[in-house]
Each structure stands twice: as C-alpha cells, then as structure tokens.
N, C-alpha and C positions, 0 to 999 in steps of 0.2 A: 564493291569491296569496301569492308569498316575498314580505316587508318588507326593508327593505333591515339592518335589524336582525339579522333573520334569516341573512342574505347572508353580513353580516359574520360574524356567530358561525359559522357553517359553514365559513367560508375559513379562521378564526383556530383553528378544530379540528381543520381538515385538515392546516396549514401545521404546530402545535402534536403532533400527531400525527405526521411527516415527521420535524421535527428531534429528537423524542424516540428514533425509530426509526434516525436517523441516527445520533445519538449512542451507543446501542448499538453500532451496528456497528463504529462507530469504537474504540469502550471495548474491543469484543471484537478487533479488528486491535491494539490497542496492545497488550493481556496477553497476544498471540501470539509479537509481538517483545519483550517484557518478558522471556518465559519462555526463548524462544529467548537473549537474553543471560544469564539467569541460569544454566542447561544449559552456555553459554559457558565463563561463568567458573566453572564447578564443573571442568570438564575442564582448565580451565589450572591450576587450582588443585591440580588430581591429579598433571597433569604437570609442573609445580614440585617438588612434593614427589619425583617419580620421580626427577628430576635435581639434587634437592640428595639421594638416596639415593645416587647414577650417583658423583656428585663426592666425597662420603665414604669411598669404597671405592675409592679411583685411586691404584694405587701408585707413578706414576712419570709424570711431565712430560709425556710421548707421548702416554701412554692420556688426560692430560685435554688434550691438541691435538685428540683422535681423536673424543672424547665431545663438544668443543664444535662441532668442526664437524658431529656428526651434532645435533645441538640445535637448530644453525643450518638445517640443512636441513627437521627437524622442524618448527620454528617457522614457518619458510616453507610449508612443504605445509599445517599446520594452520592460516594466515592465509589461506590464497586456498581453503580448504575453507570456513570459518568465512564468508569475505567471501561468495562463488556465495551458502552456505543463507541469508545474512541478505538478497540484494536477492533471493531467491526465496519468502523470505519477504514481504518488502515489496512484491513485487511482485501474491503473490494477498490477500495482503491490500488492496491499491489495488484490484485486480478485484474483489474483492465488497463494496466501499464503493461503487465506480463501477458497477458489475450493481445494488445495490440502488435508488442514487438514479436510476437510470436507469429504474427500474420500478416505483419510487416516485414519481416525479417527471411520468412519463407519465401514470400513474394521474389523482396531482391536479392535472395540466394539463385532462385531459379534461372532471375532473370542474369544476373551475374555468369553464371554457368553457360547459358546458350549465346551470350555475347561472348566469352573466353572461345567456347567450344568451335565461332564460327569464324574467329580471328582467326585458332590453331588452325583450322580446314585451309584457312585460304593463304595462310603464308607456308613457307616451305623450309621453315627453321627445324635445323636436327635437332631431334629430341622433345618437339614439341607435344608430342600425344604423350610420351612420359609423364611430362610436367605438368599437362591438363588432368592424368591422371593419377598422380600425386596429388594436385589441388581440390580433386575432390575428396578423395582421403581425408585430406587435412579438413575440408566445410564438416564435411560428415563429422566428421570428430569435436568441431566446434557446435555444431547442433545437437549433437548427444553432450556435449560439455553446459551449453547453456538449458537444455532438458533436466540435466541435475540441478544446476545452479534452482530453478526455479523450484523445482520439488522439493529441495532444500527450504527455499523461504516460504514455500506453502508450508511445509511442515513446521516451520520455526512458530510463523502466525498461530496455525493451533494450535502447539503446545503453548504459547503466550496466553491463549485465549484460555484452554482449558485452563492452566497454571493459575490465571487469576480467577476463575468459576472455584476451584478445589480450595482455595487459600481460607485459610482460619476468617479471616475479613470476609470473605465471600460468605462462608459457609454462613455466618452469623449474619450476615447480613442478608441471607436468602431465605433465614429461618425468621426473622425479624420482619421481614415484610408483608407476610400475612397479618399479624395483628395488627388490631384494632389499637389506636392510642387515642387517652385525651385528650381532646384539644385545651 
C-alpha cells in the first residue's frame, strides 16, 4: 500500500523532473536564437566594414548616390532575409518546447492519474471515487485548455511569418532579389 507520503514524494519527482527537462529545452531554444543573432551581427559587422571600404574609394558625388542606393537595397534584402530565418527559428524552437511538454506532460498525466487512482482504491475515504472523478474532469479540461493554448501560438507564429513574407519590405525585397546588380 502507497502512503500518501509516498504519493507526494513521487508527484513532487515527476513534477521536479518536468520542469528540469523543461528548462533545458528552453535553455537549449534560447542558445539557438542567441547564436543565430550573434551570426547576425558578425555579417553586419562584415558588411559595414565592406561599405565603409565601398565609400573610401568613391571619386565623385554620383558613384556615392549610386553606392548608397545599392546599400539601401542591400540592407533591405538582408532585413527581411534576417527577419523569415529569425521567426523560423522561433518558430521550431516553440515546436519542440511544445512536442516536448506535450509528451512530457501526457506521460505524467497518466502517470499522476494511476498513482491517485490506486491511493483512492486502497484507502476507504467517503467520497473518494467522486473526487477521483472530478479530477479527471478537471486534467481532461486542462489538456484540451493547453491543446488551444498551443494551436493558438502555432497560429500566431504563422501569421507572423506570413505577415512579414506579405509586407510591402518583403514584397520588394523578394522582387529585388533576383537581379543582378553591380558590383
């Protein structure tokens, strides 16, 4: 026979166990966009340098009309290049915080449920198959609650994503990408 001692120390190892594993995942999503920005800013920091190279060597009014407006076009294709790989990052990074605790979470639902299930059986408190059956109610309803939650932020993610694919910057800058310019 579990004690209720017991009960607890097992929910508070599984629970304890969850958020350790959770935190991980989370730890390892944040050093994915950490790194991803710092890759970032190594490439602006390249392309700075190229264009303060670009402006040094400009012998005449024109050619730095001619330099700023390709810059400008630059800058524009590498902001909505930059923008797409950061919400595609953000994006499987949400999916495998959301995949884990979803497969985490079912786990120790389950397991939660046949440890309650086998307390109720064995002690002989009135009312006890009520409140077992109450509590699942209530799981059931927090797993259809957290089933939204997440379909919620899948859906939020793509319309972020699309929103910045649609966006006048976008557009222009999708259309921009095929030509050829000179160097």
């Amino acid at each position: 026979m579990q004690t209720a001692q017991e009960f607890y120390a097992a929910v508070n190892n599984a629970n304890l166990d969850l958020g350790l594993a959770s935190a991980e995942a989370s730890q390892a999503a944040g050093e994915g966009l950490v790194r991803f920005q710092l890759e970032t800013c190594k490439g602006l920091l390249h392309a700075l340098v190229q264009q303060v190279r670009e402006a040094v060597a400009v012998k005449d009014p024109g050619e730095l009309l001619a330099l700023s407006s390709k810059w400008s076009q630059d800058s524009t294709e590498k902001l909505m290049s930059q923008s797409r790989n950061y919400v595609s990052t953000a994006q499987e990074a949400n999916q495998q915080i959301a995949r884990f605790l979803v497969d985490s979470g079912t786990a120790l639902q389950g397991e939660l449920v046949k440890t309650i299930e086998k307390v109720v059986s064995q002690s002989a408190l009135p009312g006890g198959q009520s409140a077992l059956a109450a509590m699942k109610v209530a799981m059931a309803s927090a797993s259809k609650a957290m089933d939204a939650m997440d379909q919620a932020t899948k859906q939020f993610t793509e319309y972020a994503g699309a929103s910045l694919t649609a966006s006048p910057m976008g557009a222009a800058a999708k259309a921009a990408s095929p030509r050829k310019r000179a160097s």
